[in-house]
PDB file of N, H, CA, C and O in Angstrom:
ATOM      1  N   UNK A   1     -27.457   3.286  14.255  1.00  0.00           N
ATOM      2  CA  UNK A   1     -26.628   2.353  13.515  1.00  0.00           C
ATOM      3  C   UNK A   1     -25.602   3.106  12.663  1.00  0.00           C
ATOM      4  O   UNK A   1     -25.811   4.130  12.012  1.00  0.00           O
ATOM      5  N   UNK A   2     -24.173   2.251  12.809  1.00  0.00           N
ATOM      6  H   UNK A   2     -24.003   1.419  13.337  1.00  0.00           H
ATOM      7  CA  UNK A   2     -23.175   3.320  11.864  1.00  0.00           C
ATOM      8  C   UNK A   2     -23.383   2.110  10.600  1.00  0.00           C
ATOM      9  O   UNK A   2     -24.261   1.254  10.486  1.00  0.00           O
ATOM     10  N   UNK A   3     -22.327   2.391   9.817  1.00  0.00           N
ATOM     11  H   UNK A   3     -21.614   3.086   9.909  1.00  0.00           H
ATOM     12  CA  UNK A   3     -21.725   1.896   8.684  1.00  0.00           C
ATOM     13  C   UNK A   3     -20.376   1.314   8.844  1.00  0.00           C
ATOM     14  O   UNK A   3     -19.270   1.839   8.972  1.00  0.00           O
ATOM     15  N   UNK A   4     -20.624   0.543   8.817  1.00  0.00           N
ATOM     16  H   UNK A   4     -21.523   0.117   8.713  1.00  0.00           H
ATOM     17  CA  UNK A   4     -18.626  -0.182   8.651  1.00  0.00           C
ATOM     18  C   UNK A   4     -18.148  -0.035   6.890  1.00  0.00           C
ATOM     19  O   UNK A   4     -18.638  -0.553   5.887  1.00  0.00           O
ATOM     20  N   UNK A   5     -17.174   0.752   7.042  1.00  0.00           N
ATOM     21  H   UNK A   5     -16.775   1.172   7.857  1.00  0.00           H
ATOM     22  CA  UNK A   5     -16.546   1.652   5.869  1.00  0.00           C
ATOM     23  C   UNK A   5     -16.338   0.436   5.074  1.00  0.00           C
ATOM     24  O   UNK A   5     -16.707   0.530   3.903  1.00  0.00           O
ATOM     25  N   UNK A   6     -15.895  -0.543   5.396  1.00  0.00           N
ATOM     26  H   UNK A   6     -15.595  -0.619   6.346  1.00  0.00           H
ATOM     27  CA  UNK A   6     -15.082  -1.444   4.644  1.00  0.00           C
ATOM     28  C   UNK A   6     -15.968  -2.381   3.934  1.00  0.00           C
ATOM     29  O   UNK A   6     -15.831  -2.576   2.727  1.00  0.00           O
ATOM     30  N   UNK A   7     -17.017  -3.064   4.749  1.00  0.00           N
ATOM     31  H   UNK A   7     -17.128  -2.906   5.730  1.00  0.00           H
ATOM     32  CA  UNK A   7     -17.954  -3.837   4.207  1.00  0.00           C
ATOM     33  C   UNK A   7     -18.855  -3.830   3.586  1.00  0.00           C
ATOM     34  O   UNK A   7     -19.215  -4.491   2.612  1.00  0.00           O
ATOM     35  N   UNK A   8     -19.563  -2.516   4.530  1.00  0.00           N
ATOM     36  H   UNK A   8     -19.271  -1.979   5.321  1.00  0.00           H
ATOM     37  CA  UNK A   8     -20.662  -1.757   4.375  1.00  0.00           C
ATOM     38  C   UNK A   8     -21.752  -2.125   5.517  1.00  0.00           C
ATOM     39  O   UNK A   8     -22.710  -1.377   5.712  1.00  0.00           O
ATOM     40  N   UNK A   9     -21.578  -3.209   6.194  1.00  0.00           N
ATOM     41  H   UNK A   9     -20.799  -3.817   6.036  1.00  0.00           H
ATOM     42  CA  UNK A   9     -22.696  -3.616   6.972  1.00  0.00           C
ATOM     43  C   UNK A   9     -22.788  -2.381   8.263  1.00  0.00           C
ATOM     44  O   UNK A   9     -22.039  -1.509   8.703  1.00  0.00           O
ATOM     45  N   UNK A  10     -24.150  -2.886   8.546  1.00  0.00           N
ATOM     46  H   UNK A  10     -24.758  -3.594   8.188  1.00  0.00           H
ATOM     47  CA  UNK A  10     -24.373  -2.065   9.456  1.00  0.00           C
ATOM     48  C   UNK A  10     -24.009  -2.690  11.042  1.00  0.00           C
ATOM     49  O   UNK A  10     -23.919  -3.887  11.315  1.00  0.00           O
ATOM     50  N   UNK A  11     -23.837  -1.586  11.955  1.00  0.00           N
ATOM     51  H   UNK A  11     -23.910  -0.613  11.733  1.00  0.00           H
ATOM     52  CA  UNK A  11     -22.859  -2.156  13.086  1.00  0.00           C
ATOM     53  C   UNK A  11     -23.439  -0.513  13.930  1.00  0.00           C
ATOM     54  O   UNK A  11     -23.610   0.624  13.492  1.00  0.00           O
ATOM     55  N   UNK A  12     -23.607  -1.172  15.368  1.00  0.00           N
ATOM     56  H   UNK A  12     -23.468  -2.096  15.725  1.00  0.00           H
ATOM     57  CA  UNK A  12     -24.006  -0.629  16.812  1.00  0.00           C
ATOM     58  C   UNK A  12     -22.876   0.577  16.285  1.00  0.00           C
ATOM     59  O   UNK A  12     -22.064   0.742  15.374  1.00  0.00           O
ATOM     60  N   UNK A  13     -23.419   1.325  17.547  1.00  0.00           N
ATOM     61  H   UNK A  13     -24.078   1.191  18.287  1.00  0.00           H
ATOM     62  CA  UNK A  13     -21.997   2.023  18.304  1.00  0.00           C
ATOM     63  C   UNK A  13     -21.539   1.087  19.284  1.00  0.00           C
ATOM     64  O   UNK A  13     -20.369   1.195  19.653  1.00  0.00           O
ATOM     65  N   UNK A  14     -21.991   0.522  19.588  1.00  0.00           N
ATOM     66  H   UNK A  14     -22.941   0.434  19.288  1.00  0.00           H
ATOM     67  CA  UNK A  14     -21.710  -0.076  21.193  1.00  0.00           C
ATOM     68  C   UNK A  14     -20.708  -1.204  20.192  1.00  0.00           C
ATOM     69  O   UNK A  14     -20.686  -2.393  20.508  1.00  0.00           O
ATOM     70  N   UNK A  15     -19.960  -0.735  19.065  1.00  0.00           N
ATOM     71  H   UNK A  15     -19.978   0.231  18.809  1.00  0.00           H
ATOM     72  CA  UNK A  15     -19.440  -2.355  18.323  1.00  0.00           C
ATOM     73  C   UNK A  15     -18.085  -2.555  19.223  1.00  0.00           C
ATOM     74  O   UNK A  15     -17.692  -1.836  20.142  1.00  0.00           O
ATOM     75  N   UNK A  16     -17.459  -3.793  18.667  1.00  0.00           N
ATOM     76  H   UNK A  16     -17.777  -4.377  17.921  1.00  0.00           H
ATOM     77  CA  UNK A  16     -16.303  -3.973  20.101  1.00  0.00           C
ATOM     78  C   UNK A  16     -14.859  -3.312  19.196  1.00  0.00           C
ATOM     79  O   UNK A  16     -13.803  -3.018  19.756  1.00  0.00           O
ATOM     80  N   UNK A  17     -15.148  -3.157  17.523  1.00  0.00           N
ATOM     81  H   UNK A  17     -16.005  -3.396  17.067  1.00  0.00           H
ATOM     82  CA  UNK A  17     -14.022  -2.884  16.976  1.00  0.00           C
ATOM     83  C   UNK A  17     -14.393  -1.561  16.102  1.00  0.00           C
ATOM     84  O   UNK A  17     -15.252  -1.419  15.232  1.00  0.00           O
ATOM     85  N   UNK A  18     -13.009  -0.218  16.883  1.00  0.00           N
ATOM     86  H   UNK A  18     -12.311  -0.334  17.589  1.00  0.00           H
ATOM     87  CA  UNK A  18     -13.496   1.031  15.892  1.00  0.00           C
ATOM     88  C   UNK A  18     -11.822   1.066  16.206  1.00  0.00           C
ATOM     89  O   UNK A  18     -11.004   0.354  16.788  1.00  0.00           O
ATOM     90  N   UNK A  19     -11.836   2.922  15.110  1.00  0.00           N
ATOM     91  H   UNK A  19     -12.500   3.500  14.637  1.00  0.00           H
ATOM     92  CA  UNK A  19     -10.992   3.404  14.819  1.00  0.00           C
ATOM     93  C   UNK A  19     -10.923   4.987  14.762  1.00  0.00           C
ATOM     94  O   UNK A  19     -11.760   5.604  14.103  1.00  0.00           O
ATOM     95  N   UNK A  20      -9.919   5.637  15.458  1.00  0.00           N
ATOM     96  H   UNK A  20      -9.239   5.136  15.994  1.00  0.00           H
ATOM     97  CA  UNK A  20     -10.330   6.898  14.727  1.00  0.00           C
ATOM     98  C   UNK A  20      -9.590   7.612  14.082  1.00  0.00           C
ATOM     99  O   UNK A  20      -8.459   7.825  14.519  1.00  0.00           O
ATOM    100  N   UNK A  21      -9.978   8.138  12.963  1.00  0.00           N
ATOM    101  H   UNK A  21     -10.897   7.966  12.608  1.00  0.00           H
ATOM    102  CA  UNK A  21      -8.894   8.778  11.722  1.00  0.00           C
ATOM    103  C   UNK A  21      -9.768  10.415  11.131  1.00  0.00           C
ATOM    104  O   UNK A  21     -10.899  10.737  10.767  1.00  0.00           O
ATOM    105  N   UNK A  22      -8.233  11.180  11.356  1.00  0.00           N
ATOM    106  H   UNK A  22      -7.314  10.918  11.651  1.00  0.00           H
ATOM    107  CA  UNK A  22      -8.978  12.468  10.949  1.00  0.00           C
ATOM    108  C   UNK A  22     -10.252  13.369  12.070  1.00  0.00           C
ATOM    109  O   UNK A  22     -10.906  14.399  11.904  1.00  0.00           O
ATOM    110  N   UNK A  23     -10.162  12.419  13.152  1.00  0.00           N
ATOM    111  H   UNK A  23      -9.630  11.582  13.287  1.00  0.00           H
ATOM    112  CA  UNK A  23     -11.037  13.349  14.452  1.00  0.00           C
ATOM    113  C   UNK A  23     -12.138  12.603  14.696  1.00  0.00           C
ATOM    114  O   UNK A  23     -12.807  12.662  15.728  1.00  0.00           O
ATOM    115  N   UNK A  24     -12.418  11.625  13.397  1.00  0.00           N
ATOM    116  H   UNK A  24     -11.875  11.578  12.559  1.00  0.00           H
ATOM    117  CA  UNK A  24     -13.735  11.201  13.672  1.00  0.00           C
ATOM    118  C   UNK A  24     -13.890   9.917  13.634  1.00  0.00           C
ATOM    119  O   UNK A  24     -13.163   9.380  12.798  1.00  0.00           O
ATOM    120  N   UNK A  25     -14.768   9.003  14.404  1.00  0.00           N
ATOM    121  H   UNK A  25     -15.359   9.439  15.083  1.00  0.00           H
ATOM    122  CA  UNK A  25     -14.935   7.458  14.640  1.00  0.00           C
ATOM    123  C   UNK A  25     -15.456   6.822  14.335  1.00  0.00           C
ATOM    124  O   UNK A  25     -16.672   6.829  14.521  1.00  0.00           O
ATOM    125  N   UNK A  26     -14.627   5.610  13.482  1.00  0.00           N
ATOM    126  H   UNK A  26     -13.638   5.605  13.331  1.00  0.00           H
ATOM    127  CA  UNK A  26     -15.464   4.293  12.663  1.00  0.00           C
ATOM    128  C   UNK A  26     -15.472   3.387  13.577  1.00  0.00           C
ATOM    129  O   UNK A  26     -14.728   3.320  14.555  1.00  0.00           O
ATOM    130  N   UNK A  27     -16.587   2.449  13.173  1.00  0.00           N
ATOM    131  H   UNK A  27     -17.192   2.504  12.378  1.00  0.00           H
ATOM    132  CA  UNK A  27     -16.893   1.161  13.524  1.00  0.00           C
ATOM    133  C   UNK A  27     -17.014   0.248  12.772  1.00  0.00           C
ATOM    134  O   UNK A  27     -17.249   0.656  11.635  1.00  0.00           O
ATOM    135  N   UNK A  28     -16.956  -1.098  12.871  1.00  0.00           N
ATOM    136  H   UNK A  28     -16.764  -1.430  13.794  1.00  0.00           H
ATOM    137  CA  UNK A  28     -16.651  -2.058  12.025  1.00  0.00           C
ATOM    138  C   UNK A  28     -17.201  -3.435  12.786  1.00  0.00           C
ATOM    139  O   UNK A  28     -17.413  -3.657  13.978  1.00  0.00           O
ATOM    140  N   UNK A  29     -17.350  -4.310  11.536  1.00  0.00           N
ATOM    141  H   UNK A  29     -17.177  -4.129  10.568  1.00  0.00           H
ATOM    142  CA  UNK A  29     -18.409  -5.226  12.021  1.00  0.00           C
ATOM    143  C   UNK A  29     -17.579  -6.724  12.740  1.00  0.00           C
ATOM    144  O   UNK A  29     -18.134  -7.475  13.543  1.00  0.00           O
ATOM    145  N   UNK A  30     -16.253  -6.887  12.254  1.00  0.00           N
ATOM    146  H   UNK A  30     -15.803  -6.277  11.601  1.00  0.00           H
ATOM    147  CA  UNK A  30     -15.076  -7.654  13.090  1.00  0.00           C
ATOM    148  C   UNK A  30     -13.858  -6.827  13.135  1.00  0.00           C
ATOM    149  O   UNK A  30     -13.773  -5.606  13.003  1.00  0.00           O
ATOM    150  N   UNK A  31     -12.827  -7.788  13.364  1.00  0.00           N
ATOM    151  H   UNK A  31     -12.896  -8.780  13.471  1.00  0.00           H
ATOM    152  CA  UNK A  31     -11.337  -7.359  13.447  1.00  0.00           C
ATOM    153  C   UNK A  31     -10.798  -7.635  12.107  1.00  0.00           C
ATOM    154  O   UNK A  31      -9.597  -7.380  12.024  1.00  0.00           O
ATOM    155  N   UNK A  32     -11.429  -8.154  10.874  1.00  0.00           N
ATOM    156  H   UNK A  32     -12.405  -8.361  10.941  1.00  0.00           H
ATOM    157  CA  UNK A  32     -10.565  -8.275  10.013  1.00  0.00           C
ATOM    158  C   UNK A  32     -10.953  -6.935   9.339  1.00  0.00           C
ATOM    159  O   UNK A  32     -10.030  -6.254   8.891  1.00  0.00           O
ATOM    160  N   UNK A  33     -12.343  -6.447   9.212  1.00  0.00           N
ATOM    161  H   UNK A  33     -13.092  -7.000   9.576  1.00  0.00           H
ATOM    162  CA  UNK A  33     -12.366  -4.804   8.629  1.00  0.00           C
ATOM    163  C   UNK A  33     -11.534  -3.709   9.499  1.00  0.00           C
ATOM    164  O   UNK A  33     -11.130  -2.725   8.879  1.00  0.00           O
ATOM    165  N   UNK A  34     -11.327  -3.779  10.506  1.00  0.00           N
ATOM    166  H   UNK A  34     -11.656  -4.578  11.009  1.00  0.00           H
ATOM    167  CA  UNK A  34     -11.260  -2.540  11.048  1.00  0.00           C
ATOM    168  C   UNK A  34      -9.077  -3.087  10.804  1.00  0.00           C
ATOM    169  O   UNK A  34      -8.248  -2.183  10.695  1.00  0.00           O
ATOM    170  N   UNK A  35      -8.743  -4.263  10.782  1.00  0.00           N
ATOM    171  H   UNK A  35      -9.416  -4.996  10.870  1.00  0.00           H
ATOM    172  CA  UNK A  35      -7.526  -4.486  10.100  1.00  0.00           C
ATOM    173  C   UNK A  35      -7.082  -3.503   8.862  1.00  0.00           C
ATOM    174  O   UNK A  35      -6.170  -2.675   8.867  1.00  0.00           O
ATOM    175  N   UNK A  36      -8.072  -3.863   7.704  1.00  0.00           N
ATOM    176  H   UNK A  36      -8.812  -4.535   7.700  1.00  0.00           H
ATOM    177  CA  UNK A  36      -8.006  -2.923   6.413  1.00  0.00           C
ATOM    178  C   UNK A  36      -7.992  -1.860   6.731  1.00  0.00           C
ATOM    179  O   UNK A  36      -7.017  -1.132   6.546  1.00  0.00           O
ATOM    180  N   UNK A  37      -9.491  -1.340   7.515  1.00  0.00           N
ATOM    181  H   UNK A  37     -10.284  -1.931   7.665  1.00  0.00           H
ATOM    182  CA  UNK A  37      -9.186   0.219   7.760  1.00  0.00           C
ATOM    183  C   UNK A  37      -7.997   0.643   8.234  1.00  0.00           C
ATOM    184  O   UNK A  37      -7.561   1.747   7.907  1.00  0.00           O
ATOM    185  N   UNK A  38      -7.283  -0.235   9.118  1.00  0.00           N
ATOM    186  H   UNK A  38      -7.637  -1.131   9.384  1.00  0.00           H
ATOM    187  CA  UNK A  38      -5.642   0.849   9.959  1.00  0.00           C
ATOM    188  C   UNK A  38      -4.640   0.563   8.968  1.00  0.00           C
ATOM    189  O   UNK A  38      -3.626   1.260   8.928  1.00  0.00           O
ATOM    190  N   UNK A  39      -4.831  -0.479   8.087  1.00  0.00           N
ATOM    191  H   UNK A  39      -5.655  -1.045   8.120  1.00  0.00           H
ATOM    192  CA  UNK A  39      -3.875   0.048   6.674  1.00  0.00           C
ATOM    193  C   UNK A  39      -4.052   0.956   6.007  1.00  0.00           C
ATOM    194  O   UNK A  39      -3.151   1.763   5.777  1.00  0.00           O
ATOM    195  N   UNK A  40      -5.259   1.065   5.518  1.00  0.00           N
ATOM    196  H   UNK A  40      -5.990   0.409   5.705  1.00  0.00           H
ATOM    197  CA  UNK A  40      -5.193   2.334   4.800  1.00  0.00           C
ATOM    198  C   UNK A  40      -6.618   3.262   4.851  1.00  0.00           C
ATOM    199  O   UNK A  40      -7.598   3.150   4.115  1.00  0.00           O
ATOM    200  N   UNK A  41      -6.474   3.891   5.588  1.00  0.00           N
ATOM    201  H   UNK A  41      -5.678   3.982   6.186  1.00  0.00           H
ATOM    202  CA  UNK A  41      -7.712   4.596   5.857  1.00  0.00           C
ATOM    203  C   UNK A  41      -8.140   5.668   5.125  1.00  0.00           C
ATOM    204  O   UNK A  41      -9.271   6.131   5.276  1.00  0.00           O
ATOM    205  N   UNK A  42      -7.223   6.178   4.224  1.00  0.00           N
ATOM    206  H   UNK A  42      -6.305   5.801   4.101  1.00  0.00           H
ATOM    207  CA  UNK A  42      -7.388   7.432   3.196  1.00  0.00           C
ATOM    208  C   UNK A  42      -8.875   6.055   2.187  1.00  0.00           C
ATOM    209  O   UNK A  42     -10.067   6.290   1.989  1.00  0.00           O
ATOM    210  N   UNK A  43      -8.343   5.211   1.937  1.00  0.00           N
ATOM    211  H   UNK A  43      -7.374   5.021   2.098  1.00  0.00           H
ATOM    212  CA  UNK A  43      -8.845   4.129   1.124  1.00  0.00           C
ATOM    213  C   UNK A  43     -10.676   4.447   1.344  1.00  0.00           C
ATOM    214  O   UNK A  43     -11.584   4.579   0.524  1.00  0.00           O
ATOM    215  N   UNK A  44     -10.650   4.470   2.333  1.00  0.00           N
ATOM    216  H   UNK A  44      -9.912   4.363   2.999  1.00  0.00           H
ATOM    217  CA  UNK A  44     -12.370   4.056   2.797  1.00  0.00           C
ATOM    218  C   UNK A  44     -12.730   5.416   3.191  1.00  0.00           C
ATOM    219  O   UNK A  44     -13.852   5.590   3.669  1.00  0.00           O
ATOM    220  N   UNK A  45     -12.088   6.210   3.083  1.00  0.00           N
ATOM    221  H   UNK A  45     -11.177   6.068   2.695  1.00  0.00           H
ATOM    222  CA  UNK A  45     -12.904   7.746   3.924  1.00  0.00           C
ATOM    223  C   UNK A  45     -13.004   8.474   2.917  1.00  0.00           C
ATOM    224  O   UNK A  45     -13.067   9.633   3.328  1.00  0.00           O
ATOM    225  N   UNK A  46     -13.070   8.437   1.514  1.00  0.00           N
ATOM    226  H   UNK A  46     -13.019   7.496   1.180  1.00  0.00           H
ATOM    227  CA  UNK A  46     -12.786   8.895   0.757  1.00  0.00           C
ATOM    228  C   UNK A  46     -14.606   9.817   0.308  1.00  0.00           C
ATOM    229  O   UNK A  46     -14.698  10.559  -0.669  1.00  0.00           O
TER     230      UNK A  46
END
């Protein structure tokens, strides 16, 4: 199980919505977190 940066919930790998920033890959629990994350991703990787 990952972490969805934005919410916090927990979420598959197998999730249908990720991102990758800096080399390495988030997942997220819909399309409206992984939205926030591609605005500002310094925000949540911190």
């Amino acid at each position: 199980m990952m972490i969805d940066p934005v919410c916090g919930m927990k979420v598959d790998k197998n999730a249908r919505y990720r991102s990758s920033y800096n080399g390495k890959e988030y997942y997220f629990c819909s399309e409206h977190c992984k939205i926030e994350f591609d605005k500002n991703p310094i925000k949540y990787t911190r």
